[in-house]
OpenMM code with the backbone's topology and positions (N, CA, C; nanometers):
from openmm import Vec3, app, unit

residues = "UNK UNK UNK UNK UNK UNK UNK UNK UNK UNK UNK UNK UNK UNK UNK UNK UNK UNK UNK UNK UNK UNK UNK UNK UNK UNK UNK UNK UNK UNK UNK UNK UNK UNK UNK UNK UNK UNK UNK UNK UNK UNK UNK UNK UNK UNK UNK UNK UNK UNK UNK UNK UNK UNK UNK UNK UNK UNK UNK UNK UNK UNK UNK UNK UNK UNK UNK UNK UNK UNK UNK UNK UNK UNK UNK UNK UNK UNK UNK UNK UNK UNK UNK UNK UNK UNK UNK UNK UNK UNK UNK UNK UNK UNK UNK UNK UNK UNK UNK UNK UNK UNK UNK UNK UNK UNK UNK UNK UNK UNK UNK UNK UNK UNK UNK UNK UNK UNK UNK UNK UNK UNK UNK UNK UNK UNK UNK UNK UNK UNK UNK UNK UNK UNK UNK UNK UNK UNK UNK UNK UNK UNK UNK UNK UNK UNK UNK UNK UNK UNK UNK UNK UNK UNK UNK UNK UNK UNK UNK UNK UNK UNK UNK UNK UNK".split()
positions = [
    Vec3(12.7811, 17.0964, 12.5423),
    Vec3(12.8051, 17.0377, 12.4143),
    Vec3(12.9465, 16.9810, 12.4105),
    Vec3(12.9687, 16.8567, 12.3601),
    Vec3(13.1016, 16.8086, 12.3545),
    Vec3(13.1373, 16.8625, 12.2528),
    Vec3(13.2712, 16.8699, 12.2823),
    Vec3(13.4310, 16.9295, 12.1567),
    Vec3(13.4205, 16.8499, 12.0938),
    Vec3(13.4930, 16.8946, 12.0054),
    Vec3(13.5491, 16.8209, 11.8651),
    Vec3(13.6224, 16.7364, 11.8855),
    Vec3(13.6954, 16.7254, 11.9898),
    Vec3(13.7945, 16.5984, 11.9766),
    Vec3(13.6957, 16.5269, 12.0748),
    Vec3(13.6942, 16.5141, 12.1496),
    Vec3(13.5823, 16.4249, 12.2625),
    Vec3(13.4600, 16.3652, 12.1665),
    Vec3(13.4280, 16.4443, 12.0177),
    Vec3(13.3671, 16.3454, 11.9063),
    Vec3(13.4102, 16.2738, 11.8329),
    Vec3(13.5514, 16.2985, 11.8309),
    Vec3(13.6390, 16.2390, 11.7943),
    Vec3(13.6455, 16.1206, 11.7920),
    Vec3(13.7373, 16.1252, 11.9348),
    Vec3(13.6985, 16.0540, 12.0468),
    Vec3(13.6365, 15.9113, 12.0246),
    Vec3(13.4984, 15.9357, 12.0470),
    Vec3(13.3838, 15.8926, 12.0613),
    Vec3(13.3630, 15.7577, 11.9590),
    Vec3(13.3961, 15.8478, 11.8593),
    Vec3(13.3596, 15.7961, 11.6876),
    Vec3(13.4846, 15.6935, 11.6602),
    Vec3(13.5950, 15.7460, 11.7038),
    Vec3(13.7082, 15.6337, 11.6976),
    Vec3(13.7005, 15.5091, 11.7988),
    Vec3(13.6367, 15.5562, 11.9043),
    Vec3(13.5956, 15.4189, 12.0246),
    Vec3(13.5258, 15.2908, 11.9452),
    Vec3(13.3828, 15.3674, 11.8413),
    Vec3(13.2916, 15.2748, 11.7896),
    Vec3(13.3429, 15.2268, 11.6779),
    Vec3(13.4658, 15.2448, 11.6213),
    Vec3(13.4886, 15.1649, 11.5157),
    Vec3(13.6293, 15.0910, 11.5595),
    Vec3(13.6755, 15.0925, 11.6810),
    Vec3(13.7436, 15.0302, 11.7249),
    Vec3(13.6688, 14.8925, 11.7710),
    Vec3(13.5111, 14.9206, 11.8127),
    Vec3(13.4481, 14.8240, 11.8976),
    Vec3(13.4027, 14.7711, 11.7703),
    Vec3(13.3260, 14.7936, 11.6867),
    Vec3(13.2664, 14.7810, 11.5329),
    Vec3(13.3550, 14.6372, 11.4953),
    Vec3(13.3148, 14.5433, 11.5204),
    Vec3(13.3960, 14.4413, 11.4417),
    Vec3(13.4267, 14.5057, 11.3075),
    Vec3(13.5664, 14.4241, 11.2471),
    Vec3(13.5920, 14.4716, 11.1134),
    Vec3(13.4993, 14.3643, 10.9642),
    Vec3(13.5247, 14.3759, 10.8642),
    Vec3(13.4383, 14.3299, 10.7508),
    Vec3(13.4726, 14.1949, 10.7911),
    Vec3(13.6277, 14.1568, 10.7781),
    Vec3(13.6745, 14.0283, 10.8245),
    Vec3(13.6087, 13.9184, 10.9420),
    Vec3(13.5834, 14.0059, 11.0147),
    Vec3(13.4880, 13.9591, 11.1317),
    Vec3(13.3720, 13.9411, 11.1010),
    Vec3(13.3136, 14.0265, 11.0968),
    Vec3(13.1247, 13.9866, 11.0171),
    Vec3(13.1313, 13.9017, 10.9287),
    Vec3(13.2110, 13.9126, 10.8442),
    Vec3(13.2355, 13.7522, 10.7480),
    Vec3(13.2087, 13.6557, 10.8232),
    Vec3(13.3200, 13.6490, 10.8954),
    Vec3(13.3683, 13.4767, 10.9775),
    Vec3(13.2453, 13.4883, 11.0517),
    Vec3(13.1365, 13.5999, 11.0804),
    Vec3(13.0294, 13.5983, 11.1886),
    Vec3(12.9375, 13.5358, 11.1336),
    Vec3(12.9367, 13.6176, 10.9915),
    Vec3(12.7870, 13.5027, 10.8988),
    Vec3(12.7699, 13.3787, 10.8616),
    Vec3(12.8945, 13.3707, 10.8614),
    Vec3(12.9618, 13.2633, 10.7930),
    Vec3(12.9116, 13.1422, 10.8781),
    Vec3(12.9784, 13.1854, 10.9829),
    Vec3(12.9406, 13.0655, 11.1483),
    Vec3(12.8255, 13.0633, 11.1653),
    Vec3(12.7309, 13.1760, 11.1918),
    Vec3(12.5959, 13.1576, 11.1632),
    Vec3(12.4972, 13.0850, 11.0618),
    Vec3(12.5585, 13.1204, 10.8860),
    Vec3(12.5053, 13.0317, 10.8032),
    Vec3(12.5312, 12.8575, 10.8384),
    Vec3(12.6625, 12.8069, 10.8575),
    Vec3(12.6831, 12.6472, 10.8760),
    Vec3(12.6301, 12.6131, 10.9722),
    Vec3(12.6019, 12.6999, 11.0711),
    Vec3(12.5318, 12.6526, 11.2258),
    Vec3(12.3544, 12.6153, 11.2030),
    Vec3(12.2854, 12.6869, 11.0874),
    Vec3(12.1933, 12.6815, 11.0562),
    Vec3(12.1516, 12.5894, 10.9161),
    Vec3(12.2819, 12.5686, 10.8771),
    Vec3(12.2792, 12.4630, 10.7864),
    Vec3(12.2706, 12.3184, 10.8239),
    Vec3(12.3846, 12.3004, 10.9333),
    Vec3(12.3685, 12.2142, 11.0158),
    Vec3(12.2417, 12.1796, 11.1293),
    Vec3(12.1931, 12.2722, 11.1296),
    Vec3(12.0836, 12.2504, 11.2134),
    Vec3(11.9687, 12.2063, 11.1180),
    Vec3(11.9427, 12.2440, 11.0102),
    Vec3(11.8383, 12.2158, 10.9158),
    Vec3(11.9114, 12.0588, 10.9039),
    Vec3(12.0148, 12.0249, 10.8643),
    Vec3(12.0144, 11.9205, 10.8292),
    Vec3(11.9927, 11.8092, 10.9360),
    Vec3(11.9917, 11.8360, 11.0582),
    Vec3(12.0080, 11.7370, 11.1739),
    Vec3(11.8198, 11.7540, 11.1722),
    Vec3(11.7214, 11.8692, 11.1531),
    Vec3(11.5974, 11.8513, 11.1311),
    Vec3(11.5416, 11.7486, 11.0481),
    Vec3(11.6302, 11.7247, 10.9311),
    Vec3(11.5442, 11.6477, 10.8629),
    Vec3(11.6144, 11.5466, 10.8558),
    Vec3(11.7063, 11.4728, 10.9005),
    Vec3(11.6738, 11.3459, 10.9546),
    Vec3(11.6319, 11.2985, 11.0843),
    Vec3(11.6349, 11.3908, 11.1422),
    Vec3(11.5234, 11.3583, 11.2540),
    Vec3(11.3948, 11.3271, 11.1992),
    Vec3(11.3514, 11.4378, 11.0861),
    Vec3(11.1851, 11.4256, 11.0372),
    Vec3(11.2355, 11.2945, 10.9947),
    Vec3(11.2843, 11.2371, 10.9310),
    Vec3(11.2733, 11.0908, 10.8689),
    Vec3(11.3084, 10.9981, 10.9520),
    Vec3(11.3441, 10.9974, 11.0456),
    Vec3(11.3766, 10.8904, 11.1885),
    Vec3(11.2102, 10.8912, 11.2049),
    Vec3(11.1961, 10.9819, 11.2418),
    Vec3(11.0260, 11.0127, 11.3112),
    Vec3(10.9435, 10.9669, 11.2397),
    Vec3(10.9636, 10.9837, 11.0884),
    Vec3(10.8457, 10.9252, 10.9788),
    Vec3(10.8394, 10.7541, 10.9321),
    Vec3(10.9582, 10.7644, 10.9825),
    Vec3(10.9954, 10.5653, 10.9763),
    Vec3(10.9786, 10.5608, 11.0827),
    Vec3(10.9400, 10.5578, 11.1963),
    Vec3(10.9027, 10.5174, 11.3165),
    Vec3(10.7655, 10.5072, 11.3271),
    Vec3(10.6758, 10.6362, 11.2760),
    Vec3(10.5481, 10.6059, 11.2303),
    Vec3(10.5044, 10.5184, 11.2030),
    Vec3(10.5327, 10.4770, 11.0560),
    Vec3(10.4900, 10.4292, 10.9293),
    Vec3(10.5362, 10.2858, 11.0164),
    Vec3(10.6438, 10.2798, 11.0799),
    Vec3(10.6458, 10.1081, 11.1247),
    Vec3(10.5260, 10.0616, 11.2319),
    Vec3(10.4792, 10.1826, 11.2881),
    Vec3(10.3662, 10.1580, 11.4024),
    Vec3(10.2605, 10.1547, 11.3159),
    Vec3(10.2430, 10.1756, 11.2452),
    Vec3(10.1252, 10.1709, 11.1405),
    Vec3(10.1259, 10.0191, 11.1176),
    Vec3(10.2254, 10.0366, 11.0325),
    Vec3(10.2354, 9.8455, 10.9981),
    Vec3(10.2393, 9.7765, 11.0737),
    Vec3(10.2669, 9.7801, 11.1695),
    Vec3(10.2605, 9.6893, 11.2740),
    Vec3(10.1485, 9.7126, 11.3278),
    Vec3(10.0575, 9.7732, 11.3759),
    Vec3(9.9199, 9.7416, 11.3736),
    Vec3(9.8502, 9.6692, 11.2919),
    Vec3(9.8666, 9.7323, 11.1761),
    Vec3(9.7860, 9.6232, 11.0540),
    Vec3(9.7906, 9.5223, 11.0626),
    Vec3(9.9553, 9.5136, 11.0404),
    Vec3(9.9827, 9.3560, 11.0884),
    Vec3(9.9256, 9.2908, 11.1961),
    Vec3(9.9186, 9.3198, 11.2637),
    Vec3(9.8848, 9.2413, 11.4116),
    Vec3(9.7258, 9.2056, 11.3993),
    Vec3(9.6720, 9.3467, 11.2913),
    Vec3(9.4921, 9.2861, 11.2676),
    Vec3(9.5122, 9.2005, 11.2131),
    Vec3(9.5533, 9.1185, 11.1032),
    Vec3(9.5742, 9.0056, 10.9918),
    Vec3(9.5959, 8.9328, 11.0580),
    Vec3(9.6949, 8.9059, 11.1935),
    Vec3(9.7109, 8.8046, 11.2265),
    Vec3(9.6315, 8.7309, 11.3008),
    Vec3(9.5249, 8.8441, 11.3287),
    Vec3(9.3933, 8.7808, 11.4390),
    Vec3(9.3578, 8.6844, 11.3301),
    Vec3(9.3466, 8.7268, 11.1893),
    Vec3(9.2732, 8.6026, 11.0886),
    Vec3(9.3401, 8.4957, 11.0485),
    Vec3(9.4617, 8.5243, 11.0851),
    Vec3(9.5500, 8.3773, 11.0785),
    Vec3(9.5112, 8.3182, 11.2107),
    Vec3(9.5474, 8.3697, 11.3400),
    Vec3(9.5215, 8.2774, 11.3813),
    Vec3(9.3387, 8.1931, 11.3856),
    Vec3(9.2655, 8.2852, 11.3752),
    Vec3(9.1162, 8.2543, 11.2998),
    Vec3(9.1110, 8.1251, 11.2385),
    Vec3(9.1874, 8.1403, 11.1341),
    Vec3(9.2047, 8.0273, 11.0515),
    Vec3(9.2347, 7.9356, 11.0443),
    Vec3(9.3665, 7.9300, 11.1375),
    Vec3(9.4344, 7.8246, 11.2213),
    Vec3(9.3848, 7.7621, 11.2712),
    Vec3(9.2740, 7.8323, 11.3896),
    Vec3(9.1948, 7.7254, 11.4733),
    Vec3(9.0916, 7.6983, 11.3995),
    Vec3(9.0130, 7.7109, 11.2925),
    Vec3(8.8919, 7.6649, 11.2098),
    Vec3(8.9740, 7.5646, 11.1762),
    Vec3(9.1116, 7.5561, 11.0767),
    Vec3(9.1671, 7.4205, 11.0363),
    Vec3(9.1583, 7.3091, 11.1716),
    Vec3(9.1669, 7.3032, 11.2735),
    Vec3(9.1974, 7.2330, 11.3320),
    Vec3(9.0696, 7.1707, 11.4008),
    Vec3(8.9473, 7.3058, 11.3678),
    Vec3(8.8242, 7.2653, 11.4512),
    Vec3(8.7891, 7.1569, 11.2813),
    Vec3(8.7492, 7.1946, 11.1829),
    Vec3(8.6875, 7.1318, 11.1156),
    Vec3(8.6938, 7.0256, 11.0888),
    Vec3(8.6059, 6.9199, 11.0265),
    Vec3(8.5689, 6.8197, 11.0151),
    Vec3(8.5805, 6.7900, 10.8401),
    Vec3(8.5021, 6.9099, 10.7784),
    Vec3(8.4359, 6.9102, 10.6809),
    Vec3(8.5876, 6.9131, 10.6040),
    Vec3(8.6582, 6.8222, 10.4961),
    Vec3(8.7712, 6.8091, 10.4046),
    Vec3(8.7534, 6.9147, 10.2949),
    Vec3(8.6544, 6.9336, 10.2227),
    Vec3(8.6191, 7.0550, 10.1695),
    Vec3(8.6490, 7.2267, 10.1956),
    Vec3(8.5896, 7.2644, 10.3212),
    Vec3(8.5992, 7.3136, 10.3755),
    Vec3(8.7569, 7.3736, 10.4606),
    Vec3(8.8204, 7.2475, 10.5347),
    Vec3(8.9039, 7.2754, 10.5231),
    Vec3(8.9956, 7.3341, 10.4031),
    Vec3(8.9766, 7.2858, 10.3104),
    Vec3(9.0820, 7.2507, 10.1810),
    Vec3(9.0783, 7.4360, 10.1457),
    Vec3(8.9231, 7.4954, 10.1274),
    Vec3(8.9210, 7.6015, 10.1155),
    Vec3(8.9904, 7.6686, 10.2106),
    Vec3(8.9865, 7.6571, 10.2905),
    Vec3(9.0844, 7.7567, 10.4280),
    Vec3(9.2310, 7.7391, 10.4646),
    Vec3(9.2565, 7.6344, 10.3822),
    Vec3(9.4146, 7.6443, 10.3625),
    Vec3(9.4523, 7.7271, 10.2575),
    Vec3(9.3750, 7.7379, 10.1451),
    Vec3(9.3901, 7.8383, 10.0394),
    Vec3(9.3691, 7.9712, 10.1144),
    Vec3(9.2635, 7.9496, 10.1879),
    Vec3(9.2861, 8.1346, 10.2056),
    Vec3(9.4596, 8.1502, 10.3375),
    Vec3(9.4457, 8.0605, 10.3648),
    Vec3(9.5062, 8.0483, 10.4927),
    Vec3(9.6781, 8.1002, 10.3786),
    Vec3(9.7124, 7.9913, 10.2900),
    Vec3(9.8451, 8.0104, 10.1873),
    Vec3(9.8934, 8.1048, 10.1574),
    Vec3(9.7776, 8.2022, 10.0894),
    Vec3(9.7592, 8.2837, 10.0163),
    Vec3(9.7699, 8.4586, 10.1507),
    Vec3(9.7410, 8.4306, 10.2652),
    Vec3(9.7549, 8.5706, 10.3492),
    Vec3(9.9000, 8.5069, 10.4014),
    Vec3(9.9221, 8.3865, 10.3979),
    Vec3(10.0710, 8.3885, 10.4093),
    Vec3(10.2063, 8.3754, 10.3067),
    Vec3(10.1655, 8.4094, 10.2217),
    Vec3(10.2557, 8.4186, 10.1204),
    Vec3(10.2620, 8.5904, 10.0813),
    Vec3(10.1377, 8.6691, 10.1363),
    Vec3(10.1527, 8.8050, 10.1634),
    Vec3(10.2698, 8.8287, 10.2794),
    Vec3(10.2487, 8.7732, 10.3991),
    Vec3(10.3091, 8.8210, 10.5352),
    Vec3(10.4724, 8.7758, 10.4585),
    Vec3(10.4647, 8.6822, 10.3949),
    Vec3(10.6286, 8.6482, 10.3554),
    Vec3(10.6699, 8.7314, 10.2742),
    Vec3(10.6138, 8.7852, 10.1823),
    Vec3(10.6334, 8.8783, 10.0414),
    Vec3(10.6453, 9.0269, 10.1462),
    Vec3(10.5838, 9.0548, 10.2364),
    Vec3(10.6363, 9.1875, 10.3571),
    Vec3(10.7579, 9.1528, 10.4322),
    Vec3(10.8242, 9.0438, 10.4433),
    Vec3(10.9311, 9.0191, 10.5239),
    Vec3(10.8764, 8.9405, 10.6706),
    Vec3(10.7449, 8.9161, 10.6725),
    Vec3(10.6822, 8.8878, 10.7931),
    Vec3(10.7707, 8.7529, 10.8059),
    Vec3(10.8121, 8.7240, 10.9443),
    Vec3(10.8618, 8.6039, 11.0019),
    Vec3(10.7795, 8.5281, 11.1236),
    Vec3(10.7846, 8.3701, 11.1089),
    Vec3(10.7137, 8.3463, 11.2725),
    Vec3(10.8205, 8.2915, 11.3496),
    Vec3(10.7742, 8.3341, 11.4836),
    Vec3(10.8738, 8.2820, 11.5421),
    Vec3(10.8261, 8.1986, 11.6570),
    Vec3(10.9063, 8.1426, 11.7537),
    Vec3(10.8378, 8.0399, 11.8763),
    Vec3(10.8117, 7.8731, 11.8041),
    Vec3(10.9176, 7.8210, 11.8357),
    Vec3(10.9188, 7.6787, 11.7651),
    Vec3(10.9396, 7.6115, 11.8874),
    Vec3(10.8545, 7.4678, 11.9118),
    Vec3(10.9261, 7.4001, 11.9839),
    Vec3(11.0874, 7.3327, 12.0048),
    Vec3(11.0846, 7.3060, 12.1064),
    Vec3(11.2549, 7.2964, 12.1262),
    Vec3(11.3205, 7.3898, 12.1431),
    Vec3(11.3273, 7.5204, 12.0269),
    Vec3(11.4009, 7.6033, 12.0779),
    Vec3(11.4246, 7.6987, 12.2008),
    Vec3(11.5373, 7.7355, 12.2354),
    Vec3(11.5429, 7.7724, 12.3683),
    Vec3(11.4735, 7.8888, 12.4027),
    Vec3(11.3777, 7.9438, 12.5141),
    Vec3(11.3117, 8.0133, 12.5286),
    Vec3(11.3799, 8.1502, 12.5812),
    Vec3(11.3322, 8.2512, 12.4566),
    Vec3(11.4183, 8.4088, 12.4798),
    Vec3(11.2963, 8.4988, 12.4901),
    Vec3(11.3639, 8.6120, 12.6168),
    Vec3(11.2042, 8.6587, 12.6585),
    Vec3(11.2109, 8.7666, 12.5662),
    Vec3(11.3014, 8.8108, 12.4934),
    Vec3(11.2666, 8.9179, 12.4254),
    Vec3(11.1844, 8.8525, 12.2839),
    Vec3(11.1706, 8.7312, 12.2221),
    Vec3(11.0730, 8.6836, 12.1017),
    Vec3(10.9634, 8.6340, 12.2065),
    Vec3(10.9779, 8.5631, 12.2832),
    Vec3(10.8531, 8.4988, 12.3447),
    Vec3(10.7947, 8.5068, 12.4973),
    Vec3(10.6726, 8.5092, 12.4953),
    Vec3(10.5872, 8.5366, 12.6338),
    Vec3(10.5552, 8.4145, 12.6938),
    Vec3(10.6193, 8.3696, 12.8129),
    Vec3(10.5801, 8.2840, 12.8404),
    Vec3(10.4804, 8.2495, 12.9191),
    Vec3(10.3395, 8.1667, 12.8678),
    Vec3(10.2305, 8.1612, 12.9609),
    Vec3(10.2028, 8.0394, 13.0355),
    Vec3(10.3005, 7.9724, 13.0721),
    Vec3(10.2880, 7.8433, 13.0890),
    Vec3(10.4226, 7.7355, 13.1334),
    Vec3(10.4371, 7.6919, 13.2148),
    Vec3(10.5361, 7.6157, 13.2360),
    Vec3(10.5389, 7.4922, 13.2828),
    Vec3(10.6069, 7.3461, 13.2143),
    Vec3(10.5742, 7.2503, 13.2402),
    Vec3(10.6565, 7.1790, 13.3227),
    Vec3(10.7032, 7.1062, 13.3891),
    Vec3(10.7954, 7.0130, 13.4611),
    Vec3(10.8715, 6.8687, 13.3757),
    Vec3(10.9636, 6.9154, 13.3146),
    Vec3(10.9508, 6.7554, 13.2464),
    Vec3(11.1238, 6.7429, 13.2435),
    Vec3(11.1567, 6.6256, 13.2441),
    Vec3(11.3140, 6.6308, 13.1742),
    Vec3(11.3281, 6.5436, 13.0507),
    Vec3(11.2235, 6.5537, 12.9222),
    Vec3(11.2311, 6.5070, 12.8287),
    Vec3(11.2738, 6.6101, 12.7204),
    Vec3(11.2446, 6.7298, 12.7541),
    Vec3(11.3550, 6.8283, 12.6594),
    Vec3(11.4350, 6.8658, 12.7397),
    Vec3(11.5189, 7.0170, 12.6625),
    Vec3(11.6658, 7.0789, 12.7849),
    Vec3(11.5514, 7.1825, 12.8755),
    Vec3(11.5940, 7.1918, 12.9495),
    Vec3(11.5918, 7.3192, 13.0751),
    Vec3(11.5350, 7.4483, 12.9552),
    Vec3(11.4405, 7.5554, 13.0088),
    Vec3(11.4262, 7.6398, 12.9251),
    Vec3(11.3871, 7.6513, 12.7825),
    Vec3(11.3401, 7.5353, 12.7209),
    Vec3(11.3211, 7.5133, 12.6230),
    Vec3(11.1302, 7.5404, 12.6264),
    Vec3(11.0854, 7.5523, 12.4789),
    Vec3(10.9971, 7.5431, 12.4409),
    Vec3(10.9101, 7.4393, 12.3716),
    Vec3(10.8287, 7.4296, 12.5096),
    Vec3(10.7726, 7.2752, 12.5025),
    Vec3(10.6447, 7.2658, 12.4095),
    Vec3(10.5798, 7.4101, 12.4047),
    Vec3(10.4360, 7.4203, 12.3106),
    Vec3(10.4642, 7.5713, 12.2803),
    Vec3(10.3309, 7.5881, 12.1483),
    Vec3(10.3585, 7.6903, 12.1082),
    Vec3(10.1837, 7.7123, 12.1338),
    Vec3(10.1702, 7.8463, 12.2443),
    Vec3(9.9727, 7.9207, 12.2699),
    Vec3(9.9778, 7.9368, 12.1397),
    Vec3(10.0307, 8.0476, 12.0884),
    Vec3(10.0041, 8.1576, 11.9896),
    Vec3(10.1025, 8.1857, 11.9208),
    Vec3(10.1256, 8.1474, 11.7710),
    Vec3(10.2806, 8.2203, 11.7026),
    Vec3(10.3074, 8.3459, 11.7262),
    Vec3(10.4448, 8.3770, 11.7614),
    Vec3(10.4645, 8.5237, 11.7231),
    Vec3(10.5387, 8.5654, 11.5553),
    Vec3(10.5403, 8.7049, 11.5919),
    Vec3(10.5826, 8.7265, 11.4530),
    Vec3(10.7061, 8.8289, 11.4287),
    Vec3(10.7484, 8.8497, 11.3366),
    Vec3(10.8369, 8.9701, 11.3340),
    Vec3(10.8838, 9.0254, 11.1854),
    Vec3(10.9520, 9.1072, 11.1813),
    Vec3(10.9474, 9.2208, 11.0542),
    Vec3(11.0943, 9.2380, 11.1221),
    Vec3(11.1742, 9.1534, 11.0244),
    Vec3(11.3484, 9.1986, 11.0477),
    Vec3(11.4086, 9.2108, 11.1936),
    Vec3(11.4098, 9.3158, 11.2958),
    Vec3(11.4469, 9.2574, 11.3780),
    Vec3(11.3680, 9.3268, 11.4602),
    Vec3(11.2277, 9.3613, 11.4499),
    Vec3(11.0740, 9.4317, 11.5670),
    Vec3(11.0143, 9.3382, 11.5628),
    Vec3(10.9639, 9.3165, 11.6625),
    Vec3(10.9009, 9.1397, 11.7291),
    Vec3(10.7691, 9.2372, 11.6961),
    Vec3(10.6513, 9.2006, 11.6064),
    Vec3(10.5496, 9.2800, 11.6152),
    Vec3(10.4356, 9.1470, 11.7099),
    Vec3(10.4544, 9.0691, 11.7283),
    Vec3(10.4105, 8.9746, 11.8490),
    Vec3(10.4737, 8.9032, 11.9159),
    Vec3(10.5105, 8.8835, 11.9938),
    Vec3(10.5387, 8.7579, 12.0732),
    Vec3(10.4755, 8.6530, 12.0926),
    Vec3(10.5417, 8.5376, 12.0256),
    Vec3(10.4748, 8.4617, 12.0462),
    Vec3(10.4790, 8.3839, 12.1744),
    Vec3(10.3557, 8.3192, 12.2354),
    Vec3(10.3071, 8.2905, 12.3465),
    Vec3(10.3329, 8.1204, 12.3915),
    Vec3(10.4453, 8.1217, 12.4459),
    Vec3(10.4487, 7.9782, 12.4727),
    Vec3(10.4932, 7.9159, 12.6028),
    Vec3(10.5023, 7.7595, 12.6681),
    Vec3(10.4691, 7.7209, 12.7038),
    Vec3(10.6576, 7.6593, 12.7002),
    Vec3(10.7132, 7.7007, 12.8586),
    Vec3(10.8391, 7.6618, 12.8572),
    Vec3(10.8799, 7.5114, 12.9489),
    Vec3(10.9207, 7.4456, 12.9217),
    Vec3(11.0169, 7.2812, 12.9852),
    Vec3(11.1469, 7.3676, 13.0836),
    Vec3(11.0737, 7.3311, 13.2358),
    Vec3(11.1840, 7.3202, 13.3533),
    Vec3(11.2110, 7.2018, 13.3874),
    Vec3(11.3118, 7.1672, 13.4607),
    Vec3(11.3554, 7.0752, 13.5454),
    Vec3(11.2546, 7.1305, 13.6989),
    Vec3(11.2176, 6.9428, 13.7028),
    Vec3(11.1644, 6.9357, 13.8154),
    Vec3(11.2433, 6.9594, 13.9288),
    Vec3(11.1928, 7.0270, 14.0438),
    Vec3(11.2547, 7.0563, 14.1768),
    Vec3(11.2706, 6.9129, 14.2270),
    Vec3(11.4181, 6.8822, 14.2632),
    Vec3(11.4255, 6.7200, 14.3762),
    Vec3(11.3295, 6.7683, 14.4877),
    Vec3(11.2348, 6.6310, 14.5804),
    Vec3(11.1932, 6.6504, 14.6313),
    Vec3(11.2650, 6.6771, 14.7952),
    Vec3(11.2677, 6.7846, 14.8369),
    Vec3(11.3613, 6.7489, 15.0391),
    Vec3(11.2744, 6.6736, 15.1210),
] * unit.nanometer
topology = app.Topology()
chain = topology.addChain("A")
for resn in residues:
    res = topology.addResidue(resn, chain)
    for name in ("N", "CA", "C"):
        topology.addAtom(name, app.Element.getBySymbol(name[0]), res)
């Protein structure tokens, strides 16, 4: 059996080791902001993540609508019938005055200089009647929503012809 002082002892070791109140303070303390901070870096992550969603969402949608623009596009151009047409520019106005009222943009114009991050190029012509790199036709408009290309549009770029050796 240990003595009395060797419990002593003992008992004075563990409150030497025993952090003091001061300490467990500053301990919880660091613990609470560490977990405060961590909750808060959670939820804007959750909202990075939920706007990243919600833009893949829309941008799908989008990209279905635009199958009916371009739909529409080529019916204007196939038809004959003035009537007919006339109706399909109305519908045609009217889903684009939606895509504008969303921020929807098109992009891929002729002339302008061809950038591979807006446009895909499927096609290349030989000519020196525009500049080098330029966009000589437009396949397919692309589109975009501020600064996410939700299509590329598909076009058709002006090189300089190779001299012949």
């Amino acid at each position: 059996m240990p003595s009395s002082h060797e419990t002593e002892q003992e008992e004075q070791q563990q409150r030497s080791r025993a952090p003091s109140e001061d300490e467990r303070y500053a301990q919880l303390e660091d613990r609470y902001l560490r977990a405060l901070a961590d909750l808060d870096n959670f939820r804007k992550r959750s909202a990075r993540d939920t706007e990243l969603r919600i833009a893949d969402v829309t941008d799908g949608l989008l990209r279905s609508w635009l199958e009916v623009v371009d739909s529409i596009e080529r019916a204007l151009q196939l038809t004959a019938d003035e009537r007919a047409a006339a109706d399909l520019r109305a519908v045609h106005d009217q889903i684009q005055a939606i895509l504008d009222r969303q921020g929807v943009t098109r992009i891929g114009v002729p002339g302008e200089p061809f950038d591979p991050g807006l446009h895909e190029a499927v096609g290349v012509v030989p000519t020196v009647e525009v500049p080098d790199r330029a966009i000589v036709d437009v396949a397919q408009p692309g589109y975009a929503v501020g600064d996410r290309i939700v299509r590329p549009a598909q076009v058709i770029v002006a090189r300089r012809p190779q001299p012949e050796t």
